[in-house]
Structures are given as structure tokens and as C-alpha cells.
C-alpha atoms as one frame of an Amber mdcrd trajectory, in Angstrom:
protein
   0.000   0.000   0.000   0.799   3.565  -0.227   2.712   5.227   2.869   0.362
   7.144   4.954   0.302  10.718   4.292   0.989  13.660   6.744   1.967  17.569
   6.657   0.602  20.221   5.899   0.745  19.370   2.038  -0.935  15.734   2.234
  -3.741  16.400  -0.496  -1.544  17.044  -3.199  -0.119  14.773  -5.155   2.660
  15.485  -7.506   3.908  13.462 -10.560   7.739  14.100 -10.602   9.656  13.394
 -13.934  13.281  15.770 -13.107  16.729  14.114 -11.948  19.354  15.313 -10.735
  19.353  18.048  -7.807  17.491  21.060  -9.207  14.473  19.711  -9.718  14.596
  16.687  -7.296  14.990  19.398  -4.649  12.030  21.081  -5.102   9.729  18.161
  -5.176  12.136  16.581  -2.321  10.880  20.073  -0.197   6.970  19.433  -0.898
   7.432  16.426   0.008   8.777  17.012   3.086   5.807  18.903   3.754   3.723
  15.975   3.321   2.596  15.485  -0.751   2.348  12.399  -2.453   5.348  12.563
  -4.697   5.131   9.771  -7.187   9.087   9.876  -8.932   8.795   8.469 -12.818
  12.247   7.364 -13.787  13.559   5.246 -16.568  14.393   1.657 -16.538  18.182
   3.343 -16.071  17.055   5.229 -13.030  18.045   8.862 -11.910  21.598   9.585
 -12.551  21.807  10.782  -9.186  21.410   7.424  -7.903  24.879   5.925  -8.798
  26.279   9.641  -7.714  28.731   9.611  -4.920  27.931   8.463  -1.471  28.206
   5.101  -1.197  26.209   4.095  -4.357  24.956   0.206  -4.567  26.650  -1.747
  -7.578  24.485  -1.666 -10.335  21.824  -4.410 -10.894  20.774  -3.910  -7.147
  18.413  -1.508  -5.306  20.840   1.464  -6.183  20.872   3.974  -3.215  23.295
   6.393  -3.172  23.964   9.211  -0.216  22.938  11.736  -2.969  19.666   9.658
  -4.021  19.235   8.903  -0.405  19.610  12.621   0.419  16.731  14.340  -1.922
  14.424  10.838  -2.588  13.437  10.794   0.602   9.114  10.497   1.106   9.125
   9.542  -2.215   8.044   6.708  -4.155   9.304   5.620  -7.416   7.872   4.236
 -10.540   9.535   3.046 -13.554   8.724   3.669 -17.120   9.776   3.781 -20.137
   8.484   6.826 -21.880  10.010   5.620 -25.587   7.655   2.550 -25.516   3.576
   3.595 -26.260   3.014   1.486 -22.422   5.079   4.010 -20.721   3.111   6.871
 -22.029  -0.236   5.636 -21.392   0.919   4.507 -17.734   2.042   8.525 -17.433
  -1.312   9.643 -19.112  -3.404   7.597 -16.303  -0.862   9.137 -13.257  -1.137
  12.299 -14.617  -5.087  11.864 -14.302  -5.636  12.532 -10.670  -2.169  14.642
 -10.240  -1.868  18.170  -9.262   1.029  18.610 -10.929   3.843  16.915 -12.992
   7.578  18.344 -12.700   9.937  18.198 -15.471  13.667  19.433 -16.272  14.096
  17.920 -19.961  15.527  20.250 -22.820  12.758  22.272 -24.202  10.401  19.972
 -26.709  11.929  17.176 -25.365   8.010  16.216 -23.910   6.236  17.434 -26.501
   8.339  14.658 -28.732   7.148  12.023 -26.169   3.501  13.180 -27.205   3.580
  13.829 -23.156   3.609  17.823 -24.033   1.565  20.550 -21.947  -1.807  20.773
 -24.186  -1.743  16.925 -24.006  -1.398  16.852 -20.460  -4.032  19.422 -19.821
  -6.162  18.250 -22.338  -6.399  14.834 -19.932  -6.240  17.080 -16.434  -7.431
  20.862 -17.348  -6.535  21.758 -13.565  -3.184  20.087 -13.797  -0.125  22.405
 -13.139   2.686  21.864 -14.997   6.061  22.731 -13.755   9.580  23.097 -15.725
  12.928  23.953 -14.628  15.577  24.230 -17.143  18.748  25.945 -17.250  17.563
  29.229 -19.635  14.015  28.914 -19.436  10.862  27.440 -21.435  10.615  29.232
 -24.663   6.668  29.849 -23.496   7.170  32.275 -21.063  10.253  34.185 -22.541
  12.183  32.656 -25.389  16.288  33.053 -24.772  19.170  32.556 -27.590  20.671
  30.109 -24.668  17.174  28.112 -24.738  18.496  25.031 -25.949  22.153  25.236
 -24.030  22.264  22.239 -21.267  22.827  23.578 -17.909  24.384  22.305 -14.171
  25.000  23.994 -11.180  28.453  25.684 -12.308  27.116  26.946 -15.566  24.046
  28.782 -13.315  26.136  30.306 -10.593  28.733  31.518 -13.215  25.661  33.026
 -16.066  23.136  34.192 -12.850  26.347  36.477 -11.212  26.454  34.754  -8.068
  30.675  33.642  -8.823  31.336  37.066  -9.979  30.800  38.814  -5.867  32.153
  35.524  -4.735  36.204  34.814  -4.027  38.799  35.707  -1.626  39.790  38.944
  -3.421  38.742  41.053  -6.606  40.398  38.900  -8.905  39.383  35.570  -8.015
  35.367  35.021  -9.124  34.708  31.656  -6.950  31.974  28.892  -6.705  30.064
  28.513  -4.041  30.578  25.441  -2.398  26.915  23.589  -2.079  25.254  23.587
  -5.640  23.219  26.384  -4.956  23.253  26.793  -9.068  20.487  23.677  -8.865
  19.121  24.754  -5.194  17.878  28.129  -5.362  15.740  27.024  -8.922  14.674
  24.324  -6.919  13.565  25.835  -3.734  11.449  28.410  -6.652  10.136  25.321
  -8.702   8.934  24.354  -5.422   7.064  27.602  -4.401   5.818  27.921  -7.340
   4.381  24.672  -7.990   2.685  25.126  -5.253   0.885  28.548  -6.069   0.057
  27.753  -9.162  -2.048  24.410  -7.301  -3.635  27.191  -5.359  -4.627  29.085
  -8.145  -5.983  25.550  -9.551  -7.749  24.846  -6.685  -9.871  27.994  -6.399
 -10.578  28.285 -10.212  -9.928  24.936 -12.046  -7.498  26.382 -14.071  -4.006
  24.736 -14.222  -1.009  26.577 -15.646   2.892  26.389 -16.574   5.290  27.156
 -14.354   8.587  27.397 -15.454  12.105  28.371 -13.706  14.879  29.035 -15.110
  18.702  28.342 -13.344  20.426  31.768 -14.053  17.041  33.350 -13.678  17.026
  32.028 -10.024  20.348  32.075  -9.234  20.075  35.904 -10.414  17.300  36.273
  -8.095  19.227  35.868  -5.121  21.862  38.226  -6.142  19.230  41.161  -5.610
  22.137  43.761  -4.108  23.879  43.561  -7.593  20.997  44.597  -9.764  20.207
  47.826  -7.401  23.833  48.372  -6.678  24.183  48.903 -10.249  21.217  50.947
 -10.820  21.295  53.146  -7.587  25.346  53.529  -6.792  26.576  52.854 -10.479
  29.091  50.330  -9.088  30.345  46.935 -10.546  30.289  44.570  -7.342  32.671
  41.998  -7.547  34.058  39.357  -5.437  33.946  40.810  -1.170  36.225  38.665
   0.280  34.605  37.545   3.784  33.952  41.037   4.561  30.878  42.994   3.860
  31.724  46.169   1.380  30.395  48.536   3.225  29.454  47.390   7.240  32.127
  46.611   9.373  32.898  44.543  11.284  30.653  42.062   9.398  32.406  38.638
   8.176  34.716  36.245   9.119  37.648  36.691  11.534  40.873  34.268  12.520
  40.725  32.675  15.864  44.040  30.631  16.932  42.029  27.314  15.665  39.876
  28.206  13.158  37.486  31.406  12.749  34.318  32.782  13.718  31.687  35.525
  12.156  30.814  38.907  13.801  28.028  41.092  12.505  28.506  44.211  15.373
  28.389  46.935  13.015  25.171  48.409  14.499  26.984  50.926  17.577  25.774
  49.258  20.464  26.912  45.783  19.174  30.529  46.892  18.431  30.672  48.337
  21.818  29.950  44.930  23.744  32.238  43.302  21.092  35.243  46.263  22.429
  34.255  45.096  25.533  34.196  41.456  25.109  37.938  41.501  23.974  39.205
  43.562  26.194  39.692  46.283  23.568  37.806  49.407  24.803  39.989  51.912
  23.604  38.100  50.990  19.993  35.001  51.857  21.087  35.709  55.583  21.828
  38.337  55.889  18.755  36.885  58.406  16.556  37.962  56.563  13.434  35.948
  53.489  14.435  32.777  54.706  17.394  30.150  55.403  15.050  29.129  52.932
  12.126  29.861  55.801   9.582  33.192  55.965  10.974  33.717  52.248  10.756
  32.463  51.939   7.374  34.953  53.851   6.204  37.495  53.070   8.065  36.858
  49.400   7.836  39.625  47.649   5.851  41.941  49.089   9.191  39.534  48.137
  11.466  39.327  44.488  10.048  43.177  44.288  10.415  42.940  45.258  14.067
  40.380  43.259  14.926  42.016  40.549  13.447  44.902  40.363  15.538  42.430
  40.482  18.389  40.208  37.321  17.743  43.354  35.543  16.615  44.471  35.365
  20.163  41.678  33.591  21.121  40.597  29.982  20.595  37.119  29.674  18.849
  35.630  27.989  22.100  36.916  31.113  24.065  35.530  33.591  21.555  32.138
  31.937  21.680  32.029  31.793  25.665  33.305  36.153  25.615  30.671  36.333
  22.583  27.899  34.477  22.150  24.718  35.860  22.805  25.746  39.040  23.294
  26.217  40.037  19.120  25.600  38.144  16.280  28.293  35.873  16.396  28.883
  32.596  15.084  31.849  30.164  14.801  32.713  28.699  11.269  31.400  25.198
  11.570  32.554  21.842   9.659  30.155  19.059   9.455  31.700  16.817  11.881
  31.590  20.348  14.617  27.372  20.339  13.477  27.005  16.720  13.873  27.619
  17.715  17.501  25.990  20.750  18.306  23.339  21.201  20.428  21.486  22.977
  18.704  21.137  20.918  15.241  19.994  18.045  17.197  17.189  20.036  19.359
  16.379  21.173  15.877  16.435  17.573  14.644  18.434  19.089  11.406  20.468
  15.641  10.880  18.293  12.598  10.850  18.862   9.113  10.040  17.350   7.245
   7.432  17.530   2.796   6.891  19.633   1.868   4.075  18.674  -2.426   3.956
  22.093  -3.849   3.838  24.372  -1.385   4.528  24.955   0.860   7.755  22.223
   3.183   8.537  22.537   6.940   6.816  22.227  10.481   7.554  20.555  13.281
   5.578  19.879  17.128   6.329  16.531  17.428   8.675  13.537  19.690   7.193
  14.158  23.720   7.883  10.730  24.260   7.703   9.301  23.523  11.507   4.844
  23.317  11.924   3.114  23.175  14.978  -0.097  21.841  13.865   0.914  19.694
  10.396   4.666  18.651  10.897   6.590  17.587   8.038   9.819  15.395   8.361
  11.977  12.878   6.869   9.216  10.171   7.426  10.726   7.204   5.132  13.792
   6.485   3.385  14.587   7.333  -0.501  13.085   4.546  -2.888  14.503   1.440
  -3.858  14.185   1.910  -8.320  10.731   1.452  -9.312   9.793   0.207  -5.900
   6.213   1.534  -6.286   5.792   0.503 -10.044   2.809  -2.088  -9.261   0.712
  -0.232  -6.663   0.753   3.025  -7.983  -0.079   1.620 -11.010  -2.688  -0.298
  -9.854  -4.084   3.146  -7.933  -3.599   4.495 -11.552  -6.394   2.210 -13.278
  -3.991   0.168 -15.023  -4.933  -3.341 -15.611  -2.222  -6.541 -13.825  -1.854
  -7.266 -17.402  -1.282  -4.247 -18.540   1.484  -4.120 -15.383   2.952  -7.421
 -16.564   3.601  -6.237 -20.168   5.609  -3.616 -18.904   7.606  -5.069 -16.346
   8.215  -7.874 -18.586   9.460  -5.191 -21.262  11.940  -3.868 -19.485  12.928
  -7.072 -17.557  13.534  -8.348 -21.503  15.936  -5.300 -22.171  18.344  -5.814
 -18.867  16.738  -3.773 -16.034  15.848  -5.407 -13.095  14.078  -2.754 -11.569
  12.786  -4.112  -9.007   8.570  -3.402  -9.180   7.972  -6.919  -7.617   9.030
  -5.727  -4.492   6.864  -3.050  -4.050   5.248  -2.095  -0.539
């Protein structure tokens, strides 16, 4: 049987067709929130599943930490959307579905006669979401339409490398794929007003993200910086370019963050290092001052907190400033706080050691969501979704048997 539903988001149900991250991510968050997310994948499976992280050998259940990571609350479904069976299995999901999710090349569905008018024309209310890395040609046709897209190619086109690096010079990428994140986390809210809009007039609708368009989103104080200050902002270091001190400072083992530009912060922060003198200096007492005196005051302060150990900076800082030590993963696996927050959890991986994935930001009194199952074995839910679906044991069979002929076993007689 189908898992049992909770959240917030339990009445929707969402037919989920992208791989990778971006995509994945955004269905990954509504389902965390409690829809039924029904992952279609190919007889191959998502390319994410043999990613890094421990991946299964091929010809088993293939789990990787990646797959693991953003499949969870899923189920998944194979089928073959070359063969005419595939397509009339999607046709009878897509039935009852609020929405189906896509990140294919532009046309690339419309060649699978699984295109937007056909899709409506079988669910008029149905929402249909894209993600791609320049956009559907629908709602704003680009010359890069047709390029192929990752994470890189977003952060570099949507501005985010060029204000990120140690120094002018050096553009840098940011470390988590936040090129396939951000366009995610905005496939996600959108998807999910455009089902609003659905549910109060009927009327279903495309909603389409692109990478650089998202990634450009986020990088909000470029646009107006341009436009207001007529400045080119380029990579800022760990600093801020214009409040001080706000970024990251040495400590003897590591570093921490301070954001005590407002006055009254940067005179508990004096106070906290024993360096009152820099609370009265004219160059540095008022948050003009410091602003424009900051690239000396960041020098100074720096050969203050570098005295100090992080856990000694935290015990003269915390709580009194915004303050914050720079953090490895091993350091968060600890912390008090991530576990009161229950922001690493532990999902069952049969046959290997159990795993752990990042927890669910999003905290609800009243409709909770969570990491309530692990990700899906490949096409684990084949047989009873299909079965849900309309679809005949016959009709199953054939194409089970199909793809069982061409190499793939995929699993769908083990479904729950």
C-alpha cells in the first residue's frame, strides 16, 4: 500500500519526472511537507542514484547518499516513456495529479507526445512545472534556450561567482550547488501557487524556472547596486563592502563571524575583547566611521580574535552580538542545537549501515513535516501506484516484462 500521508501538504499529489538536484529538490521540499510525490524514472534510473555516497553496484536496489539525500518520502515508478506502455501509464498518473515536474531540454516532452496541451487536455486543472537551465521558450524565449545547464554553468551566467572569491580577482563557486538549489527551492514555491490558483478556479497553468534566472534572483544587491550607486560589485572577500565589522575573523584554531556593526553591538564586542579603547576611537565609534574606516579596522580586529581559541571567543561572545563560529560538518554533527532542531536525521539503508541526511528547515506546529521514510529502492512503487492508476495486472505485466527483456531489473515486484 501507499505510505500514509501527513503535513501540511498531504492532499496534493505530484507526478515528478526531473533528476538530478534542481528539480529533485524542489519536489524533495513538498514532500517534506507531506505530498504524495510519485518519482517516474527510466528503466536506467536517476543519474543521481549511482552519484557519490556510497552508491549500490548496479543491478541492485541502487541507493546512493545523494539519491538517499533528496528521494526521501518519495516513491518511485519506472517507465519507459520511448515505448507507447510508458506513455499511457504517465497519461493515467497524470489523471488525478496536481502537478507533474519536469527538467528535460525544451520539446523534449512534446516529442514524447507527453507535451503541456496533451497533459491538460487529460487534467485541465493540472499544473505543470519546468525547470531548465535558460528557461521554457513559453514564457520568454532566450538565444541560450536550448544550451544544457548544471550547477556551475548557473552560478557563473546568474552572477552569483562574480561577488564571490577571496579577493577582486578571483570570481569563486560557491561550495553547495546552490546553481540547482535556489531554482529548486522556486520550482517548489511555485508549484505550489500555481495548485492554489488551480484549486480555487480549475485552471491549471505552466510554471517554469529558469537556473540563471534564479540564481540571479538571489543576487538582488547587484541589480540595485548597479542601478542606484553605479558600481560593478565583484568578489567581497569575507567582509561585507560597506558594514564593518561584518564577516569572518581568525581565531588561533579556526574562525568565527561577527556582525557588530550596528553601535551598540561593536561596543559589547570592544568590551568582550578587552579592547575598549576601539570603542571611543573616533575613526571606528560610530558605524559611519567604521564603514569607512573598515579595511583598518578588520586588520585590528584581526589580531584580536586571533588570540583567542574559537571555544573562548564563543564563551566572551555568544549571545551578546551576532556571532557565530565557522562550523565543519563533523563540529554540526555535535551541536546542540542541530539536534534540538532535529536538522540531521537518520534514514535505513537495507544492507548497509544506517545513513544520515539534512533534517527539514521548515518547523509546523499543527501539520509537521519530516523525513518520514527512506529514498526509494528503483521502481519500488511501479505495481501499486499503477494499480491506484487504473492500469490493468496485465497491462502491469507487459511492462515489467518489457523492461525485464531489455536488462533492467528494476525491481517493481518488491513493491510495498
Amino acid at each position: 500500500m501507499s505510505a500514509p500521508r501527513f503535513g501540511a501538504l498531504s492532499d496534493i499529489r505530484i507526478i515528478d519526472l526531473t533528476q538530478m538536484l534542481a528539480g529533485p529538490y524542489g519536489t524533495m521540499m513538498l514532500a517534506d511537507q507531506g505530498a504524495e510525490v510519485i518519482k517516474v524514472e527510466s528503466p536506467e534510473g536517476d543519474m543521481s542514484r549511482a552519484a557519490a555516497g556510497r552508491a549500490q553496484a548496479a543491478g541492485e536496489r541502487k541507493l546512493s547518499g545523494y539519491f538517499q539525500s533528496i528521494g526521501r518520502n518519495k516513491d518511485s515508478v519506472v517507465l519507459d516513456l520511448k515505448t507507447q506502455g510508458g506513455v499511457r501509464a504517465l497519461k493515467a498518473l497524470v489523471r488525478d495529479a496536481d502537478a507533474v515536474v519536469e527538467n528535460f531540454r525544451p520539446g523534449v516532452m512534446d516529442r514524447l507526445g507527453l507535451g503541456w496541451d496533451v497533459l491538460r487536455a487529460i487534467n485541465p486543472r493540472l499544473v505543470y512545472g519546468c525547470l531548465r537551465g535558460f528557461g521554457d521558450p513559453r514564457t520568454g524565449a532566450s538565444p541560450y534556450q536550448d544550451w544544457p545547464a548544471f550547477d556551475v554553468v548557473a552560478q557563473a551566467m546568474g552572477g552569483i561567482m562574480a561577488i564571490t572569491g577571496p579577493d577582486a580577482a578571483t570570481p569563486t563557486k560557491v561550495g553547495p550547488g546552490v546553481g540547482d538549489i535556489i531554482p529548486g527551492m522556486m520550482l517548489g514555491f511555485g508549484v505550489l501557487a500555481a495548485i492554489h490558483h488551480a484549486r480555487r478556479t480549475g485552471e491549471g497553468q505552466i510554471v517554469d524556472v529558469a537556473m540563471t534566472d534564479a540564481v540571479l534572483a538571489v543576487c538582488e544587491r547587484s541589480v540595485w547596486q548597479r542601478s542606484f550607486d553605479g558600481v560593478l560589485p565583484g568578489p567581497e572577500g569575507n567582509h561585507h563592502p560597506f558594514l564593518c565589522p561584518f564577516g569572518m575573523y581568525p581565531a588561533s584554531d579556526g574562525f568565527v563571524t561577527l556582525a557588530a556593526h550596528i553601535d551598540s553591538f561593536f561596543a559589547s564586542l570592544c568590551d568582550a575583547i578587552d579592547a575598549p579603547q576601539l570603542a571611543t576611537d573616533p575613526d571606528f565609534a560610530r558605524q559611519d566611521a567604521r564603514s569607512a574606516n573598515r579595511l583598518r579596522l578588520i586588520a585590528i580586529l584581526s589580531d584580536i580574535t586571533r588570540r583567542f581559541t574559537k571555544a573562548e571567543l564563543v564563551a566572551r561572545l555568544g549571545g551578546r552580538m551576532p556571532f557565530g563560529p565557522v562550523m565543519n560538518i563533523a563540529e554540526i554533527a555535535e551541536d546542540p542545537h542541530f539536534a534540538a532542531r532535529e536538522m540531521i536525521v537518520t534514514v535505513d539503508e537495507p544492507g548497509q549501515p544506517d545513513a544520515t541526511v539534512a533534517g527539514v528547515p521548515v518547523k509546523m506546529t499543527v501539520t509537521p513535516g519530516g523525513v518520514r521514510r527512506r529514498a526509494p529502492f528503483l521502481g519500488e512503487h511501479t505495481r501499486v501506484r499503477l494499480i491506484e492508476a487504473g492500469l490493468t495486472e496485465d497491462e502491469i505485466e507487459g511492462l515489467i516484462a518489457r523492461r525485464e527483456a531489455s536488462g533492467f531489473d528494476t525491481n517493481e515486484r518488491n513493491s510495498e
